[in-house]
Z-matrix of the N, CA and C atoms (Angstrom, degrees):
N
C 1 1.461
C 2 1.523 1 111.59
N 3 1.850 2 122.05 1 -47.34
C 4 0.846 3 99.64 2 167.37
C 5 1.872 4 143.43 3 -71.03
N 6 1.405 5 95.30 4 -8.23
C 7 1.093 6 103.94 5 -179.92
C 8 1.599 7 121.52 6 -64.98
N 9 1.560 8 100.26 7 -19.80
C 10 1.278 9 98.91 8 174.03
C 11 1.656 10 122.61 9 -116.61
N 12 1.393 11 112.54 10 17.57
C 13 1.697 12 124.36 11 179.32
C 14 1.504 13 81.09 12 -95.08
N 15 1.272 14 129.09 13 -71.81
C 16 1.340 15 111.35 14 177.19
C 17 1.321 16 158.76 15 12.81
N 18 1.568 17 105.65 16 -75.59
C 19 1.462 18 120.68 17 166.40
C 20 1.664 19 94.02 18 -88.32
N 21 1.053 20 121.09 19 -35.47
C 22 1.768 21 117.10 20 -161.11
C 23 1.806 22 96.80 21 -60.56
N 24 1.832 23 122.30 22 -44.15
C 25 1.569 24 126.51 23 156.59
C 26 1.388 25 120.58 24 -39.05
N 27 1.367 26 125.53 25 -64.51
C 28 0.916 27 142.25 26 163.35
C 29 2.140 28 131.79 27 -14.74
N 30 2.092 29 44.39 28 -76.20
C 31 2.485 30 64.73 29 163.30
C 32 1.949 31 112.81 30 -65.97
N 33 1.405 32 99.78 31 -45.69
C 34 1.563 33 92.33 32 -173.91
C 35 1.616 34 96.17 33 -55.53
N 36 1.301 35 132.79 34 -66.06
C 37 1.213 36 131.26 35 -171.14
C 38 1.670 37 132.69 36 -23.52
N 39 1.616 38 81.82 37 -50.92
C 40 1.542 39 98.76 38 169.85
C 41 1.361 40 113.04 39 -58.69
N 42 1.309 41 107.40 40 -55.53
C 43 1.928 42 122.52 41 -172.36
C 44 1.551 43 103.45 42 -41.07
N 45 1.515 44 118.06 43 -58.81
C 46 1.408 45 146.89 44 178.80
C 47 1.478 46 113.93 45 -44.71
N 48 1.325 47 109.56 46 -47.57
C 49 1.677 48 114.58 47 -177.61
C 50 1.395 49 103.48 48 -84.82
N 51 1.447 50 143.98 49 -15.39
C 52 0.858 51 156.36 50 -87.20
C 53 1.921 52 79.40 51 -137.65
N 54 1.535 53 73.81 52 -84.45
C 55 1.866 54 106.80 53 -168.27
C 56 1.456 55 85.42 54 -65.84
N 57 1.310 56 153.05 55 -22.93
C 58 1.259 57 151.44 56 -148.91
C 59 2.084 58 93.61 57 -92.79
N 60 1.118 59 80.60 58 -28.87
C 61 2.246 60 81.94 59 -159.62
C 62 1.232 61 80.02 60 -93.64
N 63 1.634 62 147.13 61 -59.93
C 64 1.288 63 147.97 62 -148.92
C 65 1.476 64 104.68 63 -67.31
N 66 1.150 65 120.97 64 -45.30
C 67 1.291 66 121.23 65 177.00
C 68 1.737 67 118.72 66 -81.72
N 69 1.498 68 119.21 67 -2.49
C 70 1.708 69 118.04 68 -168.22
C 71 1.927 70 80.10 69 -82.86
N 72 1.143 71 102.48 70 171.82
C 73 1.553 72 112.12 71 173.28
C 74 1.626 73 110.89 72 -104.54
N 75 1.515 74 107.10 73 135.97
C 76 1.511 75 113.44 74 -162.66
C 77 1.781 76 103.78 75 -34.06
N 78 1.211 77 101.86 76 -57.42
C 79 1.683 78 105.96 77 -156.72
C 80 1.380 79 104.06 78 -73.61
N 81 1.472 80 121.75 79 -4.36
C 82 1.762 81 109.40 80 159.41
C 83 1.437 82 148.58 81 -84.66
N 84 1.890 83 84.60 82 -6.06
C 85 1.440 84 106.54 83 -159.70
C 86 1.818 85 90.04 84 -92.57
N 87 1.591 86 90.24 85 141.23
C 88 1.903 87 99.34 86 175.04
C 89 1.362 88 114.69 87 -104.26
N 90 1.494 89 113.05 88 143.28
C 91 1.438 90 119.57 89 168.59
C 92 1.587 91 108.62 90 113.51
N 93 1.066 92 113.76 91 -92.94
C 94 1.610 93 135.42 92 -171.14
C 95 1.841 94 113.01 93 -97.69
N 96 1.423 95 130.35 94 142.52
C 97 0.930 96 118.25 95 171.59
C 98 1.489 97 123.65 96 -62.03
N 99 1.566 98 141.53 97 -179.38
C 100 1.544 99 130.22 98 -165.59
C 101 1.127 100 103.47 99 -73.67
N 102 1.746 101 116.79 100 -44.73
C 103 1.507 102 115.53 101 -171.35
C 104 1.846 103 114.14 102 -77.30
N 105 1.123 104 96.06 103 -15.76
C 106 1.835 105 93.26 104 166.31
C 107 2.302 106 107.79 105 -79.26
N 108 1.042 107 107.80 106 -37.61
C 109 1.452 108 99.40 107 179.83
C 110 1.638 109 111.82 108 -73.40
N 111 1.511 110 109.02 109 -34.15
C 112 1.348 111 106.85 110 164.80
C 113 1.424 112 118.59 111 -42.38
N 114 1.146 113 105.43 112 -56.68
C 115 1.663 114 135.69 113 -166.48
C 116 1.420 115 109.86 114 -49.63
N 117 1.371 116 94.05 115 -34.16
C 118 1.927 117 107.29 116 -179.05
C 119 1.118 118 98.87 117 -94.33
N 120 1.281 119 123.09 118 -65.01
C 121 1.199 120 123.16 119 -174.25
C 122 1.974 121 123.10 120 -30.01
N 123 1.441 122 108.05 121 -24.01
C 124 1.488 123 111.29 122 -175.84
C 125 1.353 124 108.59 123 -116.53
N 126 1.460 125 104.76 124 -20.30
C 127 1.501 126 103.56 125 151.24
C 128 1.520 127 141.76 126 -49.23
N 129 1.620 128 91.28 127 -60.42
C 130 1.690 129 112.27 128 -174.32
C 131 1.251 130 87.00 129 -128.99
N 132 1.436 131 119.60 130 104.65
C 133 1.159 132 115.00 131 -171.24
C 134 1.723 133 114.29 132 -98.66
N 135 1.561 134 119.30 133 -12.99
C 136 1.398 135 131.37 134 163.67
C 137 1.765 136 102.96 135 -78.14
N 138 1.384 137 112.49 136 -63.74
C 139 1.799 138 98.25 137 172.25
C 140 1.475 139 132.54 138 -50.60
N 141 1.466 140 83.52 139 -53.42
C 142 1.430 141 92.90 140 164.14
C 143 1.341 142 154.04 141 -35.72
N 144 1.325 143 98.17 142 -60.65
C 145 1.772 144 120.96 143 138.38
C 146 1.030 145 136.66 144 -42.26
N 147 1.039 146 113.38 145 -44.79
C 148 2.061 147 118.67 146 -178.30
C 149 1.991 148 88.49 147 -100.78
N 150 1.039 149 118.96 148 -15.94
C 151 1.758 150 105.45 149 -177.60
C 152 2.040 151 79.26 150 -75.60
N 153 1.222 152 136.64 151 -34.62
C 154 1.176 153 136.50 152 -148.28
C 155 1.692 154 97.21 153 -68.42
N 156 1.757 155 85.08 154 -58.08
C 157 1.884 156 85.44 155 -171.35
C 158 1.331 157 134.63 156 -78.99
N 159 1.878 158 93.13 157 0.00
C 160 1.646 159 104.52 158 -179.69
C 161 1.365 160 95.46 159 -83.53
N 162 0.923 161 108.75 160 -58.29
C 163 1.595 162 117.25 161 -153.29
C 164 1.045 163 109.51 162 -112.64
N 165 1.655 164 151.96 163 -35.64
C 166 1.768 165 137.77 164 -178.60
C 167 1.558 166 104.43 165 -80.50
N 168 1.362 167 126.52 166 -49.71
C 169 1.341 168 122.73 167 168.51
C 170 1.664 169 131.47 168 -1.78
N 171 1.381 170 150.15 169 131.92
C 172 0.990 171 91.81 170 174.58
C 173 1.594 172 109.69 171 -121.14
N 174 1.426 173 105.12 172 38.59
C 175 1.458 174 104.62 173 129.11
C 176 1.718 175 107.99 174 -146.34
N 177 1.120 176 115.96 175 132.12
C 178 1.228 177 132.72 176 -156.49
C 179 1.406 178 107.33 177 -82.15
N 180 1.100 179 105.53 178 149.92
C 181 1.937 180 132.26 179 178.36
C 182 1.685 181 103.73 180 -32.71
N 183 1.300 182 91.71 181 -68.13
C 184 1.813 183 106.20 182 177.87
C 185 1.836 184 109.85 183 -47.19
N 186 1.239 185 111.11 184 -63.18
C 187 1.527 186 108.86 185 165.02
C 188 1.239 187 119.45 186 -27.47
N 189 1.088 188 106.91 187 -52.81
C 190 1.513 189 117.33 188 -161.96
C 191 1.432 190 119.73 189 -75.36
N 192 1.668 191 121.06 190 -27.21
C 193 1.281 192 148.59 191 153.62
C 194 1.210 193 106.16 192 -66.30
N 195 1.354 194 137.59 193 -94.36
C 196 1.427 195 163.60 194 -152.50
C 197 1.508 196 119.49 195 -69.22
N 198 1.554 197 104.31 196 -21.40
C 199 1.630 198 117.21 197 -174.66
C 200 2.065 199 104.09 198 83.59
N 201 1.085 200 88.81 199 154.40
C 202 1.595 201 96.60 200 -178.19
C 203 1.743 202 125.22 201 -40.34
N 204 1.004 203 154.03 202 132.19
C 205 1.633 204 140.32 203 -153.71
C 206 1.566 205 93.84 204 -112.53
N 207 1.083 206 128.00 205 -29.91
C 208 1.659 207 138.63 206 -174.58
C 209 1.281 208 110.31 207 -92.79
N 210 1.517 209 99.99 208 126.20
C 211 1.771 210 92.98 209 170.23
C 212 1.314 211 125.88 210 -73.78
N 213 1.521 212 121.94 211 151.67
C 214 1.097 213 130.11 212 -163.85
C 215 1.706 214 125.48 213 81.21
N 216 1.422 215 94.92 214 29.00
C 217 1.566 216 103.41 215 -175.06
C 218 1.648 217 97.33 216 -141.77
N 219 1.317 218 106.66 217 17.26
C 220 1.569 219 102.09 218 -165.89
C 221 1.680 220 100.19 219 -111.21
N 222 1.744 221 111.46 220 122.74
C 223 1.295 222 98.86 221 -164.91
C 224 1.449 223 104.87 222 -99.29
N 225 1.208 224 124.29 223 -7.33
C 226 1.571 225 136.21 224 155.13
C 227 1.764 226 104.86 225 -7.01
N 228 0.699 227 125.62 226 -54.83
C 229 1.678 228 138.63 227 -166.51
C 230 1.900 229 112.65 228 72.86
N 231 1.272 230 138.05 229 -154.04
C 232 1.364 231 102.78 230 -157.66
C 233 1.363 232 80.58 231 -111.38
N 234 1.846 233 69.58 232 176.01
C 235 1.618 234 102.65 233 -166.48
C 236 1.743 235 112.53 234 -71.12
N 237 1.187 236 97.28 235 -49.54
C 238 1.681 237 104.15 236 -163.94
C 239 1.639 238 104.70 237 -131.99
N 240 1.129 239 121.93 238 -142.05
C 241 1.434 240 131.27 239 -170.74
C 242 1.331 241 107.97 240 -105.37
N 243 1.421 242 109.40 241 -34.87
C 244 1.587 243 118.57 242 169.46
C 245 1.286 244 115.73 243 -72.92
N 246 1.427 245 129.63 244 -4.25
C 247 1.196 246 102.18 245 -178.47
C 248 2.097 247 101.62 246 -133.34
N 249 1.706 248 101.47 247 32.28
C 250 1.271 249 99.10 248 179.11
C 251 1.761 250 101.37 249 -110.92
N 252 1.137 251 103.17 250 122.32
C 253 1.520 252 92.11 251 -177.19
C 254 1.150 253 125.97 252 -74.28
N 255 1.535 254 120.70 253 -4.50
C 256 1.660 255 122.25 254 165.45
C 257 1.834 256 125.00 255 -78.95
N 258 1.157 257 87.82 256 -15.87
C 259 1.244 258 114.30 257 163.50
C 260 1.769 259 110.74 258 -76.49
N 261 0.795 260 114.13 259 -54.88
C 262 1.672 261 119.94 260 -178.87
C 263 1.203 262 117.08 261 -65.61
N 264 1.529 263 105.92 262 -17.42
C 265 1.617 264 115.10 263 -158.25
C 266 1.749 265 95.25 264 -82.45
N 267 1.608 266 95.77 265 -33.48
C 268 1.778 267 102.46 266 -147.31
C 269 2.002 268 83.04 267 -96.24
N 270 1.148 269 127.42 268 11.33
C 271 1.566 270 127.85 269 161.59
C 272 1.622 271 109.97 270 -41.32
């Protein structure tokens, strides 16, 4: 049984990253051009894939878990008084 959940995981994964890059729009995707992540993507289809959703995405797996890692991507809005600038403005 496991011998065949295996590749049958595998394969969905691939399918998934697949349709996932083909469908993002050229100028959103980060890192590599579409036809180079494709390229990996059917190559190395476990690196490939997770190199896809870490990093070509263009907002990545981790973001999406973890919240944004870069400033200016954080939609939280601010934290305190110091860090609202309408607040700072009216100082």
């Amino acid at each position: 049984m496991l011998r065949v959940l295996i590749p049958v995981v595998v394969l969905a994964f691939t399918i998934y990253c697949v349709v996932d890059a083909v469908q993002t729009e050229d100028d959103k995707i980060r890192g590599l051009p579409k036809a180079l992540w494709l390229l990996m993507i059917l190559i190395f289809p476990l690196v490939g894939g997770t190199a896809w959703l870490i990093a070509g995405r263009p907002v990545s797996i981790l973001d999406t878990i973890f919240g944004p890692r870069r400033p200016g991507l954080d939609s939280r809005g601010p934290v305190g008084p110091d860090d609202d600038p309408d607040f700072l403005k009216g100082l």
